[in-house]
C-alpha positions in Angstrom: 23.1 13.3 10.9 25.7 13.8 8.4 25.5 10.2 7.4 22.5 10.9 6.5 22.7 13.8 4.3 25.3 12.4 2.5 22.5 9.5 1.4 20.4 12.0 0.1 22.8 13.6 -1.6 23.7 10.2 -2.9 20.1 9.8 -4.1 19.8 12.9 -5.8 22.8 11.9 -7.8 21.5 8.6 -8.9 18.1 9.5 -9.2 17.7 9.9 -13.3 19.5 6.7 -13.2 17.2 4.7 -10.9 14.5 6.4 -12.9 15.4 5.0 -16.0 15.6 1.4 -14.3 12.3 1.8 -12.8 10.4 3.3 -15.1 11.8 2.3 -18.7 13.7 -0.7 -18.0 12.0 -3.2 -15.6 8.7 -2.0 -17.7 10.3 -3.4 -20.6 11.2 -6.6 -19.1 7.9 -7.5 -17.9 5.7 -6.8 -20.3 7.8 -6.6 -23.6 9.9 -9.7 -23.6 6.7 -12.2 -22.6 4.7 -10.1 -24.7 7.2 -11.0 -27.7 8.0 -14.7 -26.5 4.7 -15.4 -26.7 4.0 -13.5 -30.0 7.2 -15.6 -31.5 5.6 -19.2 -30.6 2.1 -18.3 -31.7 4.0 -17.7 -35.2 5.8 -20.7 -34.8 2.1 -22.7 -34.4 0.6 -20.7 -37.3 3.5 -21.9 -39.4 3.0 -25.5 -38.4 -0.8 -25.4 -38.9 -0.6 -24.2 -42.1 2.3 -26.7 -42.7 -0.2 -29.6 -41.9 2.5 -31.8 -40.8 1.0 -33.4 -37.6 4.5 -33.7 -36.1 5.2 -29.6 -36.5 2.0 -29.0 -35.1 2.6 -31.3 -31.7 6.1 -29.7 -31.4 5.5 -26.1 -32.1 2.6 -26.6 -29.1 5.6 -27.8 -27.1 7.4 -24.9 -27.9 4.5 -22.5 -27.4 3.5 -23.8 -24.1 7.6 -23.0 -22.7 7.1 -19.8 -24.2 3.9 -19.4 -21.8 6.0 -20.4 -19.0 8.7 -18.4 -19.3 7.3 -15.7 -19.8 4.9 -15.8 -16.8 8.7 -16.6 -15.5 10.0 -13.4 -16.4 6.4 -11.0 -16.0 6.7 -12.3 -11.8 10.5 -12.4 -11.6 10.4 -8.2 -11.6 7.6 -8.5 -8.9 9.4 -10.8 -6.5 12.9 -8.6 -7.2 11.3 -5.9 -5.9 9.9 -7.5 -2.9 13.5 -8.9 -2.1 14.9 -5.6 -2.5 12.2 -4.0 0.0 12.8 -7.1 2.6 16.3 -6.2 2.3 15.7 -2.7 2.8 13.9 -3.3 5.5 16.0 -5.8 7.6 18.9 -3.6 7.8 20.2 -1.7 10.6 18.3 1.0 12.0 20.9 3.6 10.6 18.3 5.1 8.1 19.8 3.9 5.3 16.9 1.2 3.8 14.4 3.6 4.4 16.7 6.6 2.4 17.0 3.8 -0.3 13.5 2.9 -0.4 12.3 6.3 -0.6 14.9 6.8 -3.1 13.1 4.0 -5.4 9.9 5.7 -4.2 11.0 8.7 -5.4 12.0 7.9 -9.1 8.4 6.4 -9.5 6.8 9.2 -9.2 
């Protein structure tokens, strides 16, 4: 039991700082940086266009099109973090301590 409380205690230490993650900077990551990857390579195909030069144009598409990708990359690689870090949470021991560190994460969502 005193295991236990010393988790809590643990969480209500960290908890501004698992706030911050979870609300401020895995937001950013997933929608800011494929928001401006992709923003960045429709520039680069607007400059080619206007450029006219055919061979621009076919490799500023490339470039756009990676851009696409990684950032669809980067938008599900929060998502599938998180559901490592719940799997792991749950396939612990059965010593409380996933479920005090999930409800910890829980916690700073709200």
């Amino acid at each position: 039991m005193n295991g236990l409380l010393l988790i809590a205690d643990a969480c209500e230490d960290i908890l501004p700082i698992v706030r911050v993650v979870r609300k401020g900077i895995m937001p950013l990551i997933q929608i800011g940086i494929p928001i401006v990857l992709i923003v960045l390579g429709t520039v680069d195909l607007g400059k080619a266009v206007i450029a006219s030069d055919d061979k621009e144009i076919k490799a500023a598409q490339g470039r756009l099109i990676k851009r696409v990708l990684y950032a669809a990359v980067i938008f599900f690689m929060v998502t599938i973090v998180g559901l490592v870090f719940n799997i792991v949470a749950t396939s612990g021991t059965n010593d409380g301590v996933g479920d005090d560190w999930r409800s910890c994460w829980q916690q700073a969502g709200k």
